[in-house]
KOLMI-59193 format. One record per residue: residue number from 1; residue in three letters; x, y, z of N, C-alpha, C in turn. Coordinates in steps of 0.2 Angstrom, whole numbers, padded with zeros to 4 digits. Example, Ala and Ser with C-alpha at 12.3 -4.5 7.8 and 13.67 -1.06 7.14 Angstrom:
BEGIN
REC/n/res/n.x/n.y/n.z/ca.x/ca.y/ca.z/c.x/c.y/c.z
REC/1/ALA/0066/-0028/0039/0062/-0022/0039/0066/-0016/0039
REC/2/SER/0064/-0011/0035/0068/-0005/0036/0064/0000/0039
END
This chain:
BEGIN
REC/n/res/n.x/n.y/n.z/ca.x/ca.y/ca.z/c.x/c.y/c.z
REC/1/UNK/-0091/-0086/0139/-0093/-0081/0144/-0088/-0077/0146
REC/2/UNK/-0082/-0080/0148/-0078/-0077/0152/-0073/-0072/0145
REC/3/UNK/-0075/-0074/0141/-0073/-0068/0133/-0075/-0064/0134
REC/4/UNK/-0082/-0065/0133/-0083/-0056/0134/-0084/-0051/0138
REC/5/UNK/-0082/-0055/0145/-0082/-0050/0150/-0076/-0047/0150
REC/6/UNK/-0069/-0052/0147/-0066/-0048/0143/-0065/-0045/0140
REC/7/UNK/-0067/-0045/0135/-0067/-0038/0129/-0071/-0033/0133
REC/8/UNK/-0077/-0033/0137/-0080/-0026/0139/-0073/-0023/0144
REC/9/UNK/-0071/-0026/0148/-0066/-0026/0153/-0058/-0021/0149
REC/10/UNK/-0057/-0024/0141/-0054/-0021/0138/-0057/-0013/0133
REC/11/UNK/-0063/-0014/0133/-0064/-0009/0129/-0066/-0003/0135
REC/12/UNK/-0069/-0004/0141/-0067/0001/0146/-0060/0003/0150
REC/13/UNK/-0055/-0001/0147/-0049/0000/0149/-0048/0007/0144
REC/14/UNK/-0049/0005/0138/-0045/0008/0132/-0049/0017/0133
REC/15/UNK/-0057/0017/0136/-0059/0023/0136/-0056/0024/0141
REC/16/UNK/-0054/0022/0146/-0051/0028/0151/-0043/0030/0149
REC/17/UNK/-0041/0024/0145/-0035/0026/0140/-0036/0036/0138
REC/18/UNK/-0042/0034/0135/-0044/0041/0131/-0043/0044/0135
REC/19/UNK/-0046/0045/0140/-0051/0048/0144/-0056/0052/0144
REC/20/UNK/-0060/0053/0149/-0065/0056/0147/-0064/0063/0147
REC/21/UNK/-0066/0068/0145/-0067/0075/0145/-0070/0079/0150
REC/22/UNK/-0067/0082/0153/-0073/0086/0160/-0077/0089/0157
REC/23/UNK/-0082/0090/0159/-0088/0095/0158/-0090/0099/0163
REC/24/UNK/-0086/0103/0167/-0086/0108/0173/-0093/0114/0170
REC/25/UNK/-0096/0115/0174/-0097/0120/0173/-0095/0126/0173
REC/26/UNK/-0098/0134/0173/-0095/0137/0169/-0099/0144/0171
REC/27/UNK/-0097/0151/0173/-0101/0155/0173/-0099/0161/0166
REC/28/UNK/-0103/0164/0167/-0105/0171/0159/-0098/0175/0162
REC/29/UNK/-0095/0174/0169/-0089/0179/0170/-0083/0176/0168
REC/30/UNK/-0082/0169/0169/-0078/0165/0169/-0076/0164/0160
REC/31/UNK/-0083/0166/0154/-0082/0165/0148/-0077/0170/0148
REC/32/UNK/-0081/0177/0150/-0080/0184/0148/-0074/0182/0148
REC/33/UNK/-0071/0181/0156/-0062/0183/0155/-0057/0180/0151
REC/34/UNK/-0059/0172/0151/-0055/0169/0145/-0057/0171/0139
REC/35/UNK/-0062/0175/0137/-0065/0175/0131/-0059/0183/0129
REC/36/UNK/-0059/0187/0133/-0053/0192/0133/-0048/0191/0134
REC/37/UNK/-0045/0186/0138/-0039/0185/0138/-0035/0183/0130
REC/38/UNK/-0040/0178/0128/-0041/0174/0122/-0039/0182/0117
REC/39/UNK/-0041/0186/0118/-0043/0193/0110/-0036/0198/0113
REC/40/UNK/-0034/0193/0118/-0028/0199/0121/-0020/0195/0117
REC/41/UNK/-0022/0190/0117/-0018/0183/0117/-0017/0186/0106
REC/42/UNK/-0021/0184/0105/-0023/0188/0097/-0018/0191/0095
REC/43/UNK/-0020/0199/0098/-0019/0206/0097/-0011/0206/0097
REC/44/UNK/-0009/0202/0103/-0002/0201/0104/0001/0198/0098
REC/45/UNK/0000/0192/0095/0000/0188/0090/0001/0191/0083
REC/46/UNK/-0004/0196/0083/-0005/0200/0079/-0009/0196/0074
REC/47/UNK/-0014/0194/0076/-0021/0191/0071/-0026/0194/0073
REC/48/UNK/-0026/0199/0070/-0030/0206/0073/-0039/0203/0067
REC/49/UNK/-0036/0199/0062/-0046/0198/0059/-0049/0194/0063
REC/50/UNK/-0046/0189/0065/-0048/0185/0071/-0052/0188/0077
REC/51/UNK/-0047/0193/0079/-0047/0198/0086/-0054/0200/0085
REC/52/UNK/-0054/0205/0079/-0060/0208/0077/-0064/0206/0077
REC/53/UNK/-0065/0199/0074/-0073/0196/0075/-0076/0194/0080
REC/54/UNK/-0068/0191/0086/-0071/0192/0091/-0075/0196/0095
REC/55/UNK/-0071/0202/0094/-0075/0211/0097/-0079/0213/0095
REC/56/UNK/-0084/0209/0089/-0090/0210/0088/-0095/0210/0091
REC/57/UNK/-0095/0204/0097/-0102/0202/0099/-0098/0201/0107
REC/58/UNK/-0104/0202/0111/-0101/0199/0117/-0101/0194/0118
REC/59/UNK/-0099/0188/0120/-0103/0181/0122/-0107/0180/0127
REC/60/UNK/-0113/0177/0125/-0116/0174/0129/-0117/0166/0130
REC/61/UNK/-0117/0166/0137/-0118/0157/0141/-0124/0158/0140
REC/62/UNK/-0127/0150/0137/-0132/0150/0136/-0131/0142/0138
REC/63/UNK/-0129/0138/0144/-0129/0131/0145/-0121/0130/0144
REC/64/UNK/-0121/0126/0139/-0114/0122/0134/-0112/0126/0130
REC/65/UNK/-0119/0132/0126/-0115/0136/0121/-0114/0143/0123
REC/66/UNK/-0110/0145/0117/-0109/0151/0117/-0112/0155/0111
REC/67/UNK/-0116/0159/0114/-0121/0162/0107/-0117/0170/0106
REC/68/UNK/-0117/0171/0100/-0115/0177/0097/-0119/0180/0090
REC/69/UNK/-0117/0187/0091/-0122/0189/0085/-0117/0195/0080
REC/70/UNK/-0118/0191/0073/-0113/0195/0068/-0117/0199/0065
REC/71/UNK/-0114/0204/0062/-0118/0209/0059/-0119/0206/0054
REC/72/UNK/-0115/0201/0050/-0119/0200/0042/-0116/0190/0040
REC/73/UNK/-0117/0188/0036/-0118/0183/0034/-0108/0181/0032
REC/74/UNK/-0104/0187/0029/-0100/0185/0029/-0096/0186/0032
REC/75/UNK/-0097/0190/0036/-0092/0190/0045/-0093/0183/0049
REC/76/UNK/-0097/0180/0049/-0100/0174/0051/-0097/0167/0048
REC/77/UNK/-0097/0168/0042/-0093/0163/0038/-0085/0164/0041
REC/78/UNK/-0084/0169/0038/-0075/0169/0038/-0073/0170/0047
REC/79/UNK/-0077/0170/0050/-0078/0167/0058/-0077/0162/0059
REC/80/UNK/-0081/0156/0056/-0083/0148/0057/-0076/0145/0054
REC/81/UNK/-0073/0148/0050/-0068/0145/0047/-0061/0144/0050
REC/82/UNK/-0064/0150/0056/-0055/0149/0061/-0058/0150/0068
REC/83/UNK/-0062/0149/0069/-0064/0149/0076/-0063/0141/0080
REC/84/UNK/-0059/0137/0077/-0057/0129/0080/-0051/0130/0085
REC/85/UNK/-0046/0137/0085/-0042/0136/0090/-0047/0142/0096
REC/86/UNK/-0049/0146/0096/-0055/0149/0100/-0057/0144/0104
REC/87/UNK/-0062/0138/0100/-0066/0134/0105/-0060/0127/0108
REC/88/UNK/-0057/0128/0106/-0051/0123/0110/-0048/0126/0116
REC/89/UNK/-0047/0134/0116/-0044/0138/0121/-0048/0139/0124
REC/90/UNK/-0058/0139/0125/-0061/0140/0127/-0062/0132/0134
REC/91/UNK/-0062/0128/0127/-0065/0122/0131/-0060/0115/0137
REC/92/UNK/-0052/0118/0135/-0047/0119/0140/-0048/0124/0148
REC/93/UNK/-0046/0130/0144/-0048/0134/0151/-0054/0133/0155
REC/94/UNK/-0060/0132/0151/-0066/0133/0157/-0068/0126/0159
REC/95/UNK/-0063/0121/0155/-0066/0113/0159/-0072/0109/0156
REC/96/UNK/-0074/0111/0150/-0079/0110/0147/-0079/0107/0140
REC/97/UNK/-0079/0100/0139/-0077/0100/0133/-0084/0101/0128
REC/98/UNK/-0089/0099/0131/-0096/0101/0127/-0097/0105/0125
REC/99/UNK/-0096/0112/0126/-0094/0118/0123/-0096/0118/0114
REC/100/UNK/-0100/0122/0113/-0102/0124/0107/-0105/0132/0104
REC/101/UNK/-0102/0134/0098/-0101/0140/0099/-0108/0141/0093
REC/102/UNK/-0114/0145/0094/-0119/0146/0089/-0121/0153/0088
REC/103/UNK/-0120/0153/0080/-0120/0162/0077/-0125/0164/0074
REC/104/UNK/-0127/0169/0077/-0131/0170/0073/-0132/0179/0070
REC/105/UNK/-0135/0181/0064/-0134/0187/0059/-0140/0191/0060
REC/106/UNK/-0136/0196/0062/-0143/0200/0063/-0140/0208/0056
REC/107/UNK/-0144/0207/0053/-0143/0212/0048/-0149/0217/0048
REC/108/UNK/-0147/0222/0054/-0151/0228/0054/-0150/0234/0049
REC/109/UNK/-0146/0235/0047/-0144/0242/0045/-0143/0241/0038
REC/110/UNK/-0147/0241/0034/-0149/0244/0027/-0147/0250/0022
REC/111/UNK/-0144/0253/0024/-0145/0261/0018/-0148/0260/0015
REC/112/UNK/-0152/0267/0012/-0158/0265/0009/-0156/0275/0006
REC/113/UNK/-0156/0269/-0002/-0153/0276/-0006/-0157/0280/-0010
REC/114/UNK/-0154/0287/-0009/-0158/0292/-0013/-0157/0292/-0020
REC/115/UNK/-0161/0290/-0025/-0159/0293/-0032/-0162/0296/-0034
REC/116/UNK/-0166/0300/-0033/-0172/0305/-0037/-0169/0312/-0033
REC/117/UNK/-0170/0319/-0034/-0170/0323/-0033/-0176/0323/-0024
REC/118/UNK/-0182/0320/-0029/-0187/0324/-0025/-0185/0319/-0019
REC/119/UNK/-0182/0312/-0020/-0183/0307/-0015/-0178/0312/-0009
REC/120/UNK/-0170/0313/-0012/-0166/0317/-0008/-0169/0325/-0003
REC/121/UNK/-0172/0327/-0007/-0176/0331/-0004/-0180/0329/0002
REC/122/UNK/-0184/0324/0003/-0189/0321/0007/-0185/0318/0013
REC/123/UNK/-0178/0317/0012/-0174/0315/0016/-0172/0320/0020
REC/124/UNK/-0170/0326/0016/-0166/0330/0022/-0172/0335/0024
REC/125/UNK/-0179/0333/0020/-0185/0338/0025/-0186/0333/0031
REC/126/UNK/-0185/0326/0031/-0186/0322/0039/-0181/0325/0044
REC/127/UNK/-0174/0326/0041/-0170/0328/0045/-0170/0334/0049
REC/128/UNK/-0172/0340/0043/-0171/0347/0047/-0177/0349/0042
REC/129/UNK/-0185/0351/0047/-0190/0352/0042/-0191/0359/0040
REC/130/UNK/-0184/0364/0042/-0186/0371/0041/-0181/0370/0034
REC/131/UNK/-0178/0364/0031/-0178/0366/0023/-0185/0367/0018
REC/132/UNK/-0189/0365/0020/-0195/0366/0016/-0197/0374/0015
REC/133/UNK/-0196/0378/0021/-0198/0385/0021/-0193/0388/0018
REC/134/UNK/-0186/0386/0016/-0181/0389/0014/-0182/0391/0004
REC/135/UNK/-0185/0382/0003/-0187/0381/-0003/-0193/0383/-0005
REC/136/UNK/-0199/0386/0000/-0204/0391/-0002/-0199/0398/-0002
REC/137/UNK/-0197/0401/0001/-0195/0406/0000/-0192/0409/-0005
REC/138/UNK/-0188/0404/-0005/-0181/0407/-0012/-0185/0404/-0017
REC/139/UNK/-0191/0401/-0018/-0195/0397/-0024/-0192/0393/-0027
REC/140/UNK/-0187/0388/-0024/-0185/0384/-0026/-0187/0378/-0030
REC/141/UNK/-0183/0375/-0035/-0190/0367/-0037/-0186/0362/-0034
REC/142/UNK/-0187/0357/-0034/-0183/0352/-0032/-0182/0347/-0037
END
């Protein structure tokens, strides 16, 4: 009996050996500023593709995580690849080791290409529609 009150006794010795991790809270100003200081910290360093993905997106506190949004699937990738000293600079400064960073892709912007004549045409009568009178007048074809 008196064993394993020993062993519990040594194995809560050994986690506070670890120790435990603070979990402070946290506000969306307190990200922002380490989260700049952190791209200022960079820039000086001179890892400016780092820097830049982080000036993509604002951060948002959303709890424990940090939520951001990348323009495309591989900005997002080559983001997750180096973003381990970021959340360790994060999770230091603001006292929080639960900290988790979640990305997400928003790919709004398409080009959408002209290849025909008449298609090109229909695009710059959206833009400016007194080309159409230009192309009756002069009897233009398209």
């Amino acid at each position: 009996m008196k064993s394993i009150k020993q062993i519990e006794i040594q194995q809560k010795a050994k986690e506070e050996e670890i120790g435990e991790h603070p979990t402070d809270e946290f506000s969306q100003e307190d990200l922002e500023l380490h989260w700049n200081n952190y791209v200022n910290y960079l820039d000086q360093k001179g890892k400016k593709i780092l820097m830049s993905y982080m000036t993509l997106s604002k951060p948002i506190k959303m709890g424990n995580h940090i939520l951001l949004e990348f323009p495309n699937q591989g900005s997002k990738e080559d983001f997750e690849s180096k973003y381990a000293e970021v959340l360790s600079y994060l999770k230091t400064k603001l006292r929080n080791f639960d900290i988790k960073i979640k990305i997400t892709v928003i790919e709004t912007y398409k080009p959408k290409v002209h290849y025909t004549n008449e298609d090109k045409f229909n695009h710059f009568k959206e833009i400016n529609p007194v080309i159409e009178q230009f192309r009756t007048i002069f009897e233009l074809d398209i």
